[in-house]
FITORLUM-827779 format. One record per residue (C-alpha): residue in three letters; x, y, z. Coordinates in steps of 0.25 Angstrom, whole numbers. Example, Ala and Ser with C-alpha at 12.3 -4.5 7.8 and 13.67 -1.06 7.14 Angstrom:
aa=ALA; u=49; v=-18; w=31;
aa=SER; u=55; v=-4; w=29;
***
This chain:
aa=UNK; u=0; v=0; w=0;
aa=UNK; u=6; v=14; w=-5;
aa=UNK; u=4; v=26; w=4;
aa=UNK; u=0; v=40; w=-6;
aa=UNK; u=0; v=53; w=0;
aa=UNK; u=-14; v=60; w=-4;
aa=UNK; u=-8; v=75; w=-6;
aa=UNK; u=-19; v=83; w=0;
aa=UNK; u=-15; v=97; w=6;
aa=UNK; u=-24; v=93; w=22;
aa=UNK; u=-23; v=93; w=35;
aa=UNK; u=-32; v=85; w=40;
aa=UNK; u=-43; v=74; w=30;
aa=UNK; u=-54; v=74; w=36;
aa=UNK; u=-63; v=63; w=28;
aa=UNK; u=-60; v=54; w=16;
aa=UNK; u=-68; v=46; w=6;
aa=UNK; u=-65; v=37; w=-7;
aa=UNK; u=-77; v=37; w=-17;
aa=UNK; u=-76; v=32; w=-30;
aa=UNK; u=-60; v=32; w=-30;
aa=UNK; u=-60; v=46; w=-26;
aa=UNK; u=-53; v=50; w=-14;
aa=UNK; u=-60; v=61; w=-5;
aa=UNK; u=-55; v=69; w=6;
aa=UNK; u=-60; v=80; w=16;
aa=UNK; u=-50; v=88; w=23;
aa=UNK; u=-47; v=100; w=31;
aa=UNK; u=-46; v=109; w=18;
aa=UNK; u=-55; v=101; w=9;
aa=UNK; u=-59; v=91; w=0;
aa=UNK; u=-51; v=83; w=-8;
aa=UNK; u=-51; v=71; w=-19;
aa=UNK; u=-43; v=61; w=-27;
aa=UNK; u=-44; v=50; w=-34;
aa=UNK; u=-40; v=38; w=-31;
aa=UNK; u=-37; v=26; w=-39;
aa=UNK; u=-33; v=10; w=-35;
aa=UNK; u=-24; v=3; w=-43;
aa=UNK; u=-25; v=-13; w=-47;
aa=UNK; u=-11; v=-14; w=-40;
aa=UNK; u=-17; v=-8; w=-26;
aa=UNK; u=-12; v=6; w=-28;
aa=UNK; u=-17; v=21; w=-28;
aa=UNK; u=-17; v=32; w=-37;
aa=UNK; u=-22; v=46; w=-33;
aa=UNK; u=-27; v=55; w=-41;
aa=UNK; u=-25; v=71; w=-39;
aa=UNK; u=-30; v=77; w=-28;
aa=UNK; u=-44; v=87; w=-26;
aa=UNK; u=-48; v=97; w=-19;
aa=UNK; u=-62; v=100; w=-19;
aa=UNK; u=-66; v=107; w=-7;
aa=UNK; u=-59; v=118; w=2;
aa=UNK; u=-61; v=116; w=16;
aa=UNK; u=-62; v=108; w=27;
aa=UNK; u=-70; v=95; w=23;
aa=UNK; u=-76; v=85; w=34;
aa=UNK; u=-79; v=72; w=26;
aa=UNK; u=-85; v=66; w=11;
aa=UNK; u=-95; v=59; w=8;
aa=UNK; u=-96; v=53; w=-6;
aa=UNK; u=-108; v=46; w=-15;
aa=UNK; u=-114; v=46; w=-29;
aa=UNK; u=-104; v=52; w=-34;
aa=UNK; u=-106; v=66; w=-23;
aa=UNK; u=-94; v=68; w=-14;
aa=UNK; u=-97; v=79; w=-1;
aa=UNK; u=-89; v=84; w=7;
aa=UNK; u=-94; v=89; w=22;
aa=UNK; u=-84; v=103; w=24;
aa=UNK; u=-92; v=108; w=37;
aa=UNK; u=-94; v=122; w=39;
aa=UNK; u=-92; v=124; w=23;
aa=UNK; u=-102; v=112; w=19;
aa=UNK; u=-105; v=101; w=13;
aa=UNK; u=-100; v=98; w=-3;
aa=UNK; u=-104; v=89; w=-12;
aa=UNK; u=-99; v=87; w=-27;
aa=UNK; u=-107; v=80; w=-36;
aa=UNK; u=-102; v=70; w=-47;
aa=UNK; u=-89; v=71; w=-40;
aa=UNK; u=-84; v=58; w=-49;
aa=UNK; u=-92; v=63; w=-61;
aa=UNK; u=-100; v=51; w=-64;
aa=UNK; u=-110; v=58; w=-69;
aa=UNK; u=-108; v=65; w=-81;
aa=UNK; u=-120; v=73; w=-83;
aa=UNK; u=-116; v=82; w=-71;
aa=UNK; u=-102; v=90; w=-68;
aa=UNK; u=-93; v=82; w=-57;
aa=UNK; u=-90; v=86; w=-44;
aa=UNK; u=-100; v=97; w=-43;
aa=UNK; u=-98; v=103; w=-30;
aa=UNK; u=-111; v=108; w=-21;
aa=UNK; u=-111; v=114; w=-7;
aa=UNK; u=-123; v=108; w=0;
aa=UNK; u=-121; v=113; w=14;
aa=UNK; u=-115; v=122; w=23;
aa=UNK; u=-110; v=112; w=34;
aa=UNK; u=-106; v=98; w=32;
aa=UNK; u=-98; v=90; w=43;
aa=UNK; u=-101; v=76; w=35;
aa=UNK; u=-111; v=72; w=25;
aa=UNK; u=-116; v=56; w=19;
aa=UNK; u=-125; v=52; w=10;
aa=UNK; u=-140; v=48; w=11;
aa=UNK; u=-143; v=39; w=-2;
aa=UNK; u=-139; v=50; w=-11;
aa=UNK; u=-142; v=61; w=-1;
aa=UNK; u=-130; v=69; w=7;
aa=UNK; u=-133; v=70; w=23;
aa=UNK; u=-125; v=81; w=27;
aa=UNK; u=-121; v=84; w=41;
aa=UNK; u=-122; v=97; w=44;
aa=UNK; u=-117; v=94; w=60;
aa=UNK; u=-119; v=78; w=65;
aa=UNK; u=-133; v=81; w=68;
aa=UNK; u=-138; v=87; w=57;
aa=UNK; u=-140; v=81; w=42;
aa=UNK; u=-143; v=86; w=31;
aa=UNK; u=-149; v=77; w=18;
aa=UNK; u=-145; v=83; w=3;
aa=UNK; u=-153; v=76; w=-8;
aa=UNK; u=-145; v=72; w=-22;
aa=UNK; u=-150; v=68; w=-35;
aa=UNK; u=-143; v=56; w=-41;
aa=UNK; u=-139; v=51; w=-55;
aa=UNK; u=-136; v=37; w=-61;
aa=UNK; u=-123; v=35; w=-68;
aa=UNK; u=-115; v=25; w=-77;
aa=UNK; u=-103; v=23; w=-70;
aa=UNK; u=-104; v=16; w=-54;
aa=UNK; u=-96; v=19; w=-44;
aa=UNK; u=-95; v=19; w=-30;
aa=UNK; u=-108; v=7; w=-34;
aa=UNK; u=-117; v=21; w=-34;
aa=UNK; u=-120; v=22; w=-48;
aa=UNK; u=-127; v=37; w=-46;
aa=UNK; u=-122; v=50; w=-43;
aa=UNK; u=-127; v=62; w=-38;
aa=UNK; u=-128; v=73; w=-46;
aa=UNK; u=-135; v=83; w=-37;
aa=UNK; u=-137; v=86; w=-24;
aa=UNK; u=-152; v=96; w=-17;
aa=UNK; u=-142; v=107; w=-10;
aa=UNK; u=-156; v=107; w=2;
aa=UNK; u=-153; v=98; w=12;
aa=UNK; u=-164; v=93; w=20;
aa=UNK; u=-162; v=94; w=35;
aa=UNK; u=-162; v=79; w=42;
aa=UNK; u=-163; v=84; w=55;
aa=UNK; u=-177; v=83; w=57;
aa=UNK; u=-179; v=68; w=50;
aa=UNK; u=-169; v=66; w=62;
aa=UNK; u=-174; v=73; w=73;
aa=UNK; u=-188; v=62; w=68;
aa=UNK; u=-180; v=51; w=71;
aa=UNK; u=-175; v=55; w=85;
aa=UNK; u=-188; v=59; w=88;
aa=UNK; u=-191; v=46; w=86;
aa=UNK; u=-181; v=40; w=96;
aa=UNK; u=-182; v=52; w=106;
aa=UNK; u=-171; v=59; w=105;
aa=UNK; u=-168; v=73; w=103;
aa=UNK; u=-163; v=79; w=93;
aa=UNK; u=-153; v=90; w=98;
aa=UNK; u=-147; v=75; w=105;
aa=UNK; u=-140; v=72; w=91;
aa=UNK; u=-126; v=70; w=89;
aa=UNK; u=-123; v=63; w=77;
aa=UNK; u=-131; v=59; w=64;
aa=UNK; u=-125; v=53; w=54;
aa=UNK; u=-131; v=44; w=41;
aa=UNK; u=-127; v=32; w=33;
aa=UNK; u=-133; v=33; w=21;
aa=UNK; u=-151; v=34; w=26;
aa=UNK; u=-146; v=28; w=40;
aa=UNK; u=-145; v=40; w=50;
aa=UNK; u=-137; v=38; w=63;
aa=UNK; u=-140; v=48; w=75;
aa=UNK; u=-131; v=49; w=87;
aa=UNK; u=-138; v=56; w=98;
aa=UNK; u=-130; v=64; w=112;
aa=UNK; u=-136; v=52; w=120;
aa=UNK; u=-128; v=43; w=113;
aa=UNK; u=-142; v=37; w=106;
aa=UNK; u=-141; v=33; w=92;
aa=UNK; u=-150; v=28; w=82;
aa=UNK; u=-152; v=30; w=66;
aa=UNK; u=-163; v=31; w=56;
aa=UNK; u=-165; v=30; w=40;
aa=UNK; u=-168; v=42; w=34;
aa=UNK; u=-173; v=39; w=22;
aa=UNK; u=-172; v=50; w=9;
aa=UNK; u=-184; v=51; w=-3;
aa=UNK; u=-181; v=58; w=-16;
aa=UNK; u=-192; v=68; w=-11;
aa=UNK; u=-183; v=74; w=-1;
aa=UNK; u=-190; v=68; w=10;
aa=UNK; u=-183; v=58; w=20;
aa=UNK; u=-189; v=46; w=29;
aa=UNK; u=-186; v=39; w=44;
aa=UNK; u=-184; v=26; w=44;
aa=UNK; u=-179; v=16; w=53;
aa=UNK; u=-174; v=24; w=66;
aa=UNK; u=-166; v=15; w=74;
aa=UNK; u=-159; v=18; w=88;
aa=UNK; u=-146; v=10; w=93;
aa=UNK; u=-146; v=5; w=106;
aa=UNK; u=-131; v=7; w=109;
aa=UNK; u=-126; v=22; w=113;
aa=UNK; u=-114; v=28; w=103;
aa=UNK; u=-106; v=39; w=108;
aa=UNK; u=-105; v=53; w=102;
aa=UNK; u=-102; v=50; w=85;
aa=UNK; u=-91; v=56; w=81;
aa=UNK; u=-91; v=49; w=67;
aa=UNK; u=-99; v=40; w=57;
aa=UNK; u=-96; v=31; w=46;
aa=UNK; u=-103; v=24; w=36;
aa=UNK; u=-102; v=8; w=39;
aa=UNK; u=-107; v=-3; w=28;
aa=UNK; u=-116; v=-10; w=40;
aa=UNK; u=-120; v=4; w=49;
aa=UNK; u=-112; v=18; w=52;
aa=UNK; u=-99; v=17; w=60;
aa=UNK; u=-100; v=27; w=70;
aa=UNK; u=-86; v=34; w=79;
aa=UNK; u=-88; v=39; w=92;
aa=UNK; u=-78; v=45; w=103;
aa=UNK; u=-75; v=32; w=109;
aa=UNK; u=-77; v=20; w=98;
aa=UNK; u=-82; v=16; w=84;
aa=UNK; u=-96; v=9; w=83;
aa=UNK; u=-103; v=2; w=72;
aa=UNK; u=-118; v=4; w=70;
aa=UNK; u=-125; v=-9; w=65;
aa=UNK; u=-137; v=-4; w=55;
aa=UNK; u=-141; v=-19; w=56;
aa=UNK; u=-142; v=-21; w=71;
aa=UNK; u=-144; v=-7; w=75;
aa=UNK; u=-131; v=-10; w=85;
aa=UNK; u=-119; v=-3; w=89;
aa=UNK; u=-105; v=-11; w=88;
aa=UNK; u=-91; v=-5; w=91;
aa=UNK; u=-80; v=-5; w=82;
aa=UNK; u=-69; v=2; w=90;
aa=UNK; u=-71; v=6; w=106;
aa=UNK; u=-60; v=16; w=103;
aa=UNK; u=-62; v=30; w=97;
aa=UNK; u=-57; v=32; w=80;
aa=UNK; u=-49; v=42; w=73;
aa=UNK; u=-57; v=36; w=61;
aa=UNK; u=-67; v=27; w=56;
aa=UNK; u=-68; v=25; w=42;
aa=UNK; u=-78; v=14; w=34;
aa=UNK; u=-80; v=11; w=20;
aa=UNK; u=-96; v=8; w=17;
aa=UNK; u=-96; v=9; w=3;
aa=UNK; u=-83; v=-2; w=-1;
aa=UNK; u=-86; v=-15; w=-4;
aa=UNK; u=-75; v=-20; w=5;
aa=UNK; u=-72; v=-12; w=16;
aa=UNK; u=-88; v=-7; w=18;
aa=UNK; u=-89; v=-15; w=32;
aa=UNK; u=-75; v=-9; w=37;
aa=UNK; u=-72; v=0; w=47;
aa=UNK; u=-58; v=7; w=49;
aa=UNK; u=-58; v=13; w=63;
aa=UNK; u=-43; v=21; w=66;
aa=UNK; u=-41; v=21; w=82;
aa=UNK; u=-30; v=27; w=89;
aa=UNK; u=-25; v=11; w=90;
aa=UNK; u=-26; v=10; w=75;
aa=UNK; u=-35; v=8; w=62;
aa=UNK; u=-47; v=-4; w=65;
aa=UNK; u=-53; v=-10; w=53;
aa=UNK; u=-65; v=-15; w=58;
aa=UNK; u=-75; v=-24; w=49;
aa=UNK; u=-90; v=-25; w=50;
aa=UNK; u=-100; v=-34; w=45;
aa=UNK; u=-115; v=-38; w=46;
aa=UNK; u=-117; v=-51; w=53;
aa=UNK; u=-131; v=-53; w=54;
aa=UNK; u=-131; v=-65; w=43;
aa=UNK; u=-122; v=-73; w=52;
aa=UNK; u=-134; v=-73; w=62;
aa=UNK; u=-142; v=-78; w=50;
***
């Protein structure tokens, strides 16, 4: 394995993602890309290196073909056909949707943005078919409604719904239509919310988890349920069991998970003080069959 310097004029990186053998990273002073291409001998070539945003950048989300970039107090970006696969548009069209951005994911096609960790935000998109597959989507999204519609209420229904109150929130954070809360108390339950082409959004299947979790300071996407880093350890949230399992008891400098590979989607790389942990999940309930 070969070592290669990325030459990137930062201090500190703050997030990173590969989509579609493009390399993205948010830094202090800004966004950056490169391309990345893997050889049949094993090795790496790098392409030139992009800057596309001034300024401090939080984290990236990328899908369809969209890449965003949460920059706090200067916003939430987007571009557009940031690969180009569709050729009736321009590529990499860049559009401000918001003024505040800490992180941002995807609802289906939607983006969440998270204004603060309690307050989410759904933008709408309009998607287009084209030739070319990648990334196993088939589809980009070509345009993207600049009114967001505020999630807060269809929240505040659901913890009506399990008496809590609404100032109690701490964390909310979604994977995909599954919204996780974190409340002061410790309580923590999730819910579907459910997105029509009308603009309108449903409640579905509210469920509260039995076991306490710490104040979050981090979650990340997991192929079987979010992997969720608190102060004091790492857990692991069943979607199928509704049950909370530790994978550290020690705090993380970083958690890192890869969702959409084919091989590596059930591995979680936690890095401790003691060292990196790769940790491996899997569904067992067909050995219980």
């Amino acid at each position: 394995m070969k070592e290669m310097a990325l030459d990137i004029p930062v201090l500190i990186f703050l997030d990173m993602s590969i989509y579609s053998g493009r390399l993205y990273i948010a830094a202090d002073n800004g966004l950056y890309e490169l391309d990345i291409s893997w050889q049949d001998s094993g090795s790496i070539s790098l392409g030139k290196v992009k800057k596309k945003i001034d300024g401090k950048c939080y984290s990236i989300s990328a899908k369809y073909g969209a890449v965003s970039a949460s920059c706090g107090e200067d916003g939430l970006y987007i571009f557009l056909n940031d690969l180009g696969w569709w050729k009736q548009g321009s590529s990499s069209k860049l559009v401000t949707l918001d003024r505040m951005s800490l992180r941002s994911s995807w609802l289906d096609s939607y983006l969440v943005n998270y204004r603060t960790h309690e307050q989410p935000y759904l933008f709408q998109s309009h998607l287009e078919r084209f030739e070319y597959k990648s990334e196993g989507e088939g589809r980009v999204i070509t345009s993207i409604n600049q009114q967001s519609l505020d999630l807060s209420y269809f929240l505040s229904h659901a913890i009506d719904e399990a008496g809590i109150e609404e100032r109690s929130i701490q964390y909310v954070y979604n994977f995909e239509r599954r919204f996780f809360v974190r409340t002061r108390a410790n309580n923590f339950f999730s819910l579907n919310i459910i997105p029509s082409s009308q603009g309108e959004v449903s409640i579905r299947d509210i469920k509260k988890y039995t076991t306490p979790v710490e104040r979050v300071l981090s979650v990340s996407n997991g192929k079987l349920g979010p992997i969720i880093e608190t102060f004091d350890r790492v857990l692991f949230i069943s979607e199928e069991r509704g049950e909370t399992y530790p994978i550290t008891e020690v705090g993380a400098i970083a958690v890192k998970t890869f969702p959409r590979s084919r091989r590596f989607q059930n591995m979680v790389v936690v890095t401790t003080e003691d060292g990196i942990f790769l940790v491996g999940l899997f569904d067992d309930s067909e050995l219980h069959q």
